[in-house]
C-alpha positions as CSV (number, residue, x, y, z in Angstrom):
1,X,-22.6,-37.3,35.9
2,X,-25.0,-38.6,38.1
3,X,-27.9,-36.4,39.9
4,X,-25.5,-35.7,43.4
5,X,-23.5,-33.9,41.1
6,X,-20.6,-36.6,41.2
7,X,-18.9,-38.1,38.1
8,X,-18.7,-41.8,37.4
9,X,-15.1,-41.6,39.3
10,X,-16.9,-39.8,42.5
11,X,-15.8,-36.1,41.8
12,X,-18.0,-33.4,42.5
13,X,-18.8,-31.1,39.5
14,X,-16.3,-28.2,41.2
15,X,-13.7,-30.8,41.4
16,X,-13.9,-32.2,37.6
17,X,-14.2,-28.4,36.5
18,X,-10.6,-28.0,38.6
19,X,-9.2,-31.0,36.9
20,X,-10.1,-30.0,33.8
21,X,-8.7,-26.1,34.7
22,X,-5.6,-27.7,35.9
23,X,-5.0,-30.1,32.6
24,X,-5.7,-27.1,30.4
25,X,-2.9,-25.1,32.7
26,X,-0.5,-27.4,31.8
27,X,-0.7,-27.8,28.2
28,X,-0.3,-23.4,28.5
29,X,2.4,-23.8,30.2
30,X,4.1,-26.5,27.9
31,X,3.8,-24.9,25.4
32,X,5.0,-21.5,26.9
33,X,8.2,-23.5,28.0
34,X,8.9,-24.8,24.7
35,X,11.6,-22.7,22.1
36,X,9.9,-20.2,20.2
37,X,9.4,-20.7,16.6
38,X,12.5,-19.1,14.6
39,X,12.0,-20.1,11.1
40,X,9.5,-19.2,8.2
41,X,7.8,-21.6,5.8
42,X,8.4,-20.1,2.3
43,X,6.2,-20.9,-0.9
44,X,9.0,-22.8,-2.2
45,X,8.5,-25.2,0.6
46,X,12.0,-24.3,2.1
47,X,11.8,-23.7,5.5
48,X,14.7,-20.7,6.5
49,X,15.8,-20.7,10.6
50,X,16.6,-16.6,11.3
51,X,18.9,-17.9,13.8
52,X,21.1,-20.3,12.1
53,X,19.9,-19.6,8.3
54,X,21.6,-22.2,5.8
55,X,22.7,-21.2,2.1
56,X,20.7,-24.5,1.0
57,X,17.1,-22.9,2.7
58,X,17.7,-20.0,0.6
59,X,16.1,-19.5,-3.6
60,X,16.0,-16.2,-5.3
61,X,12.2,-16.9,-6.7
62,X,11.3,-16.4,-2.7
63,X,13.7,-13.4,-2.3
64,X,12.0,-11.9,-5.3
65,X,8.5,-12.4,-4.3
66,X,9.4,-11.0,-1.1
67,X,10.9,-7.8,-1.6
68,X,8.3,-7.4,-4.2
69,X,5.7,-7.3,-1.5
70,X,7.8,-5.3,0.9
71,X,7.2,-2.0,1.0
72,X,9.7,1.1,1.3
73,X,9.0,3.9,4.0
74,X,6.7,2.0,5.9
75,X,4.1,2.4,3.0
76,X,4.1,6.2,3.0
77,X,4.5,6.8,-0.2
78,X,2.9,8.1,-3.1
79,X,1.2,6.4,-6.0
80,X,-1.3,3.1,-6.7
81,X,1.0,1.1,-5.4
82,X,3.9,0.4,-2.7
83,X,7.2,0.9,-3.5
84,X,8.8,-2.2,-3.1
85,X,12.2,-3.0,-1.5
86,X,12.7,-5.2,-5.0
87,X,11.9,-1.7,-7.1
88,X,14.5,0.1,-4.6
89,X,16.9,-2.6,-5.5
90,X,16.6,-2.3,-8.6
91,X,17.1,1.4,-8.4
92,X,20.4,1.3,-6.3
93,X,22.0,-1.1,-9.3
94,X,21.2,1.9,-12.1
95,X,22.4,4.3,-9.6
96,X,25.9,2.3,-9.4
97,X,26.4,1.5,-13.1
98,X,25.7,5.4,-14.0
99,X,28.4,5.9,-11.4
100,X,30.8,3.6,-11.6
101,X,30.7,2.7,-15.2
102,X,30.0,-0.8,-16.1
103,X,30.6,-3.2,-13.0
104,X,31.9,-6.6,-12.4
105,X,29.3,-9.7,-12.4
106,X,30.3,-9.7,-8.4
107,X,29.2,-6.3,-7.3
108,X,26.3,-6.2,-9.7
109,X,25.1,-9.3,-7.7
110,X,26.4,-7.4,-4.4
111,X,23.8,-4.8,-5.3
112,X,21.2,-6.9,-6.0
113,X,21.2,-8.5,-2.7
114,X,22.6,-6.0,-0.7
115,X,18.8,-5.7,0.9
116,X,17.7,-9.4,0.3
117,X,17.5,-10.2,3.8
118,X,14.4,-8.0,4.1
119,X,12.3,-10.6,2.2
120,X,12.5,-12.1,5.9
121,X,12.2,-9.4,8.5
122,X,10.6,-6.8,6.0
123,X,12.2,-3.0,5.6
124,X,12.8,-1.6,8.8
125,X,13.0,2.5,9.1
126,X,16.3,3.9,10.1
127,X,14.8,5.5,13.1
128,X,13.3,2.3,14.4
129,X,16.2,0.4,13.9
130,X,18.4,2.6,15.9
131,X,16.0,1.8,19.0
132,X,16.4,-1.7,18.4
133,X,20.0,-1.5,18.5
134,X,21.7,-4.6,18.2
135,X,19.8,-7.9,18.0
136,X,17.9,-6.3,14.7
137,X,21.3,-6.0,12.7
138,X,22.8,-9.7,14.2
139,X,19.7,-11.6,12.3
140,X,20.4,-9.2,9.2
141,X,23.9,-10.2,9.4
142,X,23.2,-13.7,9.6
143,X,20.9,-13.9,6.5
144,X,23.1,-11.2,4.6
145,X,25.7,-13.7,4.8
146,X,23.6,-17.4,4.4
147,X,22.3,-15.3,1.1
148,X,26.0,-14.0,-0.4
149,X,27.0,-17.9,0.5
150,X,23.9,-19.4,-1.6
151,X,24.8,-17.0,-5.0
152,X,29.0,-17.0,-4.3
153,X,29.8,-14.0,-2.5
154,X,31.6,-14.2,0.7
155,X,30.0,-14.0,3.6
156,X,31.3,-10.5,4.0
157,X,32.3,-7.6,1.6
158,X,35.4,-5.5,0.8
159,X,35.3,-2.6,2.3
160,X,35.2,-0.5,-1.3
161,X,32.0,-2.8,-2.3
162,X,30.5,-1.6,0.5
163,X,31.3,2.0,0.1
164,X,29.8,1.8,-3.6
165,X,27.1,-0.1,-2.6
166,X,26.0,2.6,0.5
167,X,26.6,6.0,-1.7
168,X,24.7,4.2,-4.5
169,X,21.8,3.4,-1.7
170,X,21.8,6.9,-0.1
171,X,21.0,8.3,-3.8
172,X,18.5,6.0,-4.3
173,X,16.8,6.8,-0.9
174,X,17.4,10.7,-1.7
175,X,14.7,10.3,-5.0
176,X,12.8,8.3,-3.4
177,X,12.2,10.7,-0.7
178,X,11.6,13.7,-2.6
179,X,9.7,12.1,-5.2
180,X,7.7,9.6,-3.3
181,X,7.9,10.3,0.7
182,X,7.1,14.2,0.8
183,X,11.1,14.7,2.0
184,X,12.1,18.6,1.0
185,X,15.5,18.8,-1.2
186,X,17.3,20.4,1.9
187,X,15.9,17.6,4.5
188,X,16.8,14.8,1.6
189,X,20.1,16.3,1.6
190,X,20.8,16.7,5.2
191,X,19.9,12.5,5.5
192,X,21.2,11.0,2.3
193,X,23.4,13.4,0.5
194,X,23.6,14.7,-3.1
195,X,20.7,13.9,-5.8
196,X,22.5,11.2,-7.8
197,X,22.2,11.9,-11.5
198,X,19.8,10.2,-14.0
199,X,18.2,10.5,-17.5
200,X,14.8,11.6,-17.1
201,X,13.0,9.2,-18.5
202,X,15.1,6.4,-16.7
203,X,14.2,8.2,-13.3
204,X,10.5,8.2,-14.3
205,X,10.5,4.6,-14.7
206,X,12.3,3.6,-11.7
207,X,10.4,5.6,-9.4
208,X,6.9,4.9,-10.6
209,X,5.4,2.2,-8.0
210,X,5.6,-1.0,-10.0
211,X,2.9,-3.3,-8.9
212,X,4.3,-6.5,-7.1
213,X,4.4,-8.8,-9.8
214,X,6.0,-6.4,-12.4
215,X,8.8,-5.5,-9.1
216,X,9.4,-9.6,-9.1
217,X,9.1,-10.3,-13.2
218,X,11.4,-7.4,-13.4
219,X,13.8,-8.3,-10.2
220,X,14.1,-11.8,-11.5
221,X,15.1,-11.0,-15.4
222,X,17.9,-9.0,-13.8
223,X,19.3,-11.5,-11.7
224,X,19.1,-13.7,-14.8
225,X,21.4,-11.4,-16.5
226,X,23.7,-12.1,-14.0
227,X,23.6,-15.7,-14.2
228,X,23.9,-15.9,-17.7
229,X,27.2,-13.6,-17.8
């Protein structure tokens, strides 16, 4: 800059600063025209688009440490720890086997994953998601079905897998919610329907907050099971 104020190429100090302004304006709006990001790095290096989610993008070790980190009503529960969506999961599978009698390698893995796409867009309430409407259950959809692809389901289930699968859910959310969300028996009931039955001891364990990495160790030796039958 030279002492009349004006740059090597003649500008004046107010006109460099509006060059400058104006070069900075455009990168903004480059960037603000370009597609938004729509896919999340994982720690397995995989890299998963929401909007068109492959099978291969997809490894249960991710899905476990997820869930295991995702917590169940928004966090207001009791205990030392969150209640993980990997603990619920859990949960709804010893629900369904004390109702159903042993089940098939298929629907046991059903179970397992029937809330795997949450290791993505976390646990959304029920009340929220019935603001959101639509667009929220498309991208579950999606990865619901990219996931049952990746472990051999098809994309969607029978309609009695899904019926055994949503009363086994509802009973898991009806302990949880007395137990661990401050729900009365009567609202529980009103929401989620009867108190499914379970051995004490088995519903002590279940609904003690596991900490994260006892909800993944634990998710993961179950689906292991699976894979080994």
């Amino acid at each position: 800059m030279r002492r009349d104020g004006r740059d090597a190429t003649g500008r004046g100090a107010a006109g460099a600063h509006r060059m400058k302004s104006a070069r900075s304006s455009g990168r903004a709006q480059s960037r603000a025209g370009a597609a938004p990001r729509a896919w999340q790095r994982m720690l397995s290096g995989r890299r998963l688009d929401l909007l068109d989610p492959s099978p291969l993008d997809i490894e249960i070790e991710d899905i476990a440490h997820g869930l295991a980190r995702v917590a169940r009503w928004n966090g207001q529960t009791v205990g030392d720890h969150i209640f993980s969506v990997a603990q619920h999961t859990l949960l709804v599978g010893e629900i369904a086997r004390r109702q159903n009698g042993d089940v098939d390698h298929r629907l046991a893995l059903a179970l397992m994953l029937h809330d795997a796409p949450e290791y993505v867009i976390g646990d959304m309430i029920s009340p929220f998601k019935a603001i959101i409407g639509g667009s929220y259950k498309a991208v579950e959809h999606r990865l619901l079905a990219a996931i049952h692809l990746r472990f051999g389901l098809p994309p969607a289930l029978p309609a009695d897998v899904v019926a055994i699968i949503k009363t086994a859910d509802h009973g898991a959310a009806f302990l949880e919610a007395t137990v661990l969300a401050g729900f009365g028996v009567t609202e529980a009931r009103r929401f989620f329907g009867p108190r499914p039955a379970l051995p004490a001891t088995v519903e002590k364990d279940y609904l003690t907050p596991w900490p994260a990495e006892t909800a993944k160790r634990r998710f993961l030796e179950r689906f292991a099971t699976l894979v080994e039958d």
